[in-house]
C-alpha positions as CSV (number, residue, x, y, z in Angstrom):
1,X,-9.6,-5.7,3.0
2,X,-12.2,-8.7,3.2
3,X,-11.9,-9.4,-0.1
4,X,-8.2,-8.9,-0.5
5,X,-8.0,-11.8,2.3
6,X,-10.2,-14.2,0.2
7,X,-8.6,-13.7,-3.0
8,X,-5.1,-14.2,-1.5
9,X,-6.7,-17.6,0.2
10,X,-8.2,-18.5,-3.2
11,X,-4.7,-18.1,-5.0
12,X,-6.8,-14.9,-7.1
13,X,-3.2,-12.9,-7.5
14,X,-5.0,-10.7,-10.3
15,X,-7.8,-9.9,-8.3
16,X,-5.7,-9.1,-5.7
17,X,-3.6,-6.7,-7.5
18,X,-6.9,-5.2,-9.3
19,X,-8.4,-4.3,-5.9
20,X,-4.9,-3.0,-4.9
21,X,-4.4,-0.9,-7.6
22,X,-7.9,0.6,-6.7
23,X,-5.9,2.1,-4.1
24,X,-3.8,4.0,-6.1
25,X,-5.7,7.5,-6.7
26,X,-6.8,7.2,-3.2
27,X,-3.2,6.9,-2.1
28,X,-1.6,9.2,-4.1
29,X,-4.2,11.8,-3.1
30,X,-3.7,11.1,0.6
31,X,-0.2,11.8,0.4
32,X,-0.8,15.1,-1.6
33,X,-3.0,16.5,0.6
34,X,-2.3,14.9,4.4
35,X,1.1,15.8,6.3
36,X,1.6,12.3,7.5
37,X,4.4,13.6,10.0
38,X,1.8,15.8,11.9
39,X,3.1,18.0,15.3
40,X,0.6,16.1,17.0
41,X,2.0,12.7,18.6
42,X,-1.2,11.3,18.0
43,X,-2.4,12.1,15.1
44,X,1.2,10.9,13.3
45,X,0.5,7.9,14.9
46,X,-2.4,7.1,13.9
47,X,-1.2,8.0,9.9
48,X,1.7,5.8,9.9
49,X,-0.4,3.0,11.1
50,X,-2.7,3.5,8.0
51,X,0.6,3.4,5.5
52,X,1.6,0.5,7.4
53,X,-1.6,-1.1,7.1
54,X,-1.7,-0.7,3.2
55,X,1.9,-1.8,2.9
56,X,1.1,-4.9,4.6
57,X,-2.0,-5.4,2.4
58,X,0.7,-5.3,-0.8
59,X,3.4,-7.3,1.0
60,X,0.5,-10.5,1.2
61,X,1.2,-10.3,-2.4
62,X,4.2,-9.5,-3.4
63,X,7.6,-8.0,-2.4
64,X,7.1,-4.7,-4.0
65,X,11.0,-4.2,-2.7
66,X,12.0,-6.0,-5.6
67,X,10.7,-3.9,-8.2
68,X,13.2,-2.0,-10.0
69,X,12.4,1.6,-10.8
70,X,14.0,3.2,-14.2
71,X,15.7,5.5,-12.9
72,X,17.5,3.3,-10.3
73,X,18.5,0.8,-13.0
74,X,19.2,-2.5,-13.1
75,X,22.5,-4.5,-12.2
């Protein structure tokens, strides 16, 4: 997320949002294939910190909560 940092600092939205969307496949993957809400205390933990972490990454950005999906609508 080095780069991410300087980009943001340099005003470099778009390659901002290119390296984020980079994390797309990897994301969707993870959440495919990983139970984030694990039995294990620790292990849960640990996972949520890592979604955290991205969503932070995004919120440097932008306020993704603003984006309006399709099938919510707009009013």
């Amino acid at each position: 997320m080095t780069r991410t940092r300087e980009f943001i600092s340099n005003k470099e939205y778009r390659k901002v949002f290119e390296l984020l969307g980079e994390l797309c496949e990897p994301v969707d993957k993870f959440f495919d294939r990983v139970l984030v809400m694990d039995k294990d205390e620790d292990i849960r933990k640990n996972r949520v910190a890592l979604i955290k972490k991205i969503g932070i990454s995004f919120n440097q950005v932008a306020d993704l909560s603003k984006i309006v999906s399709i099938k919510e609508g707009r009013e």
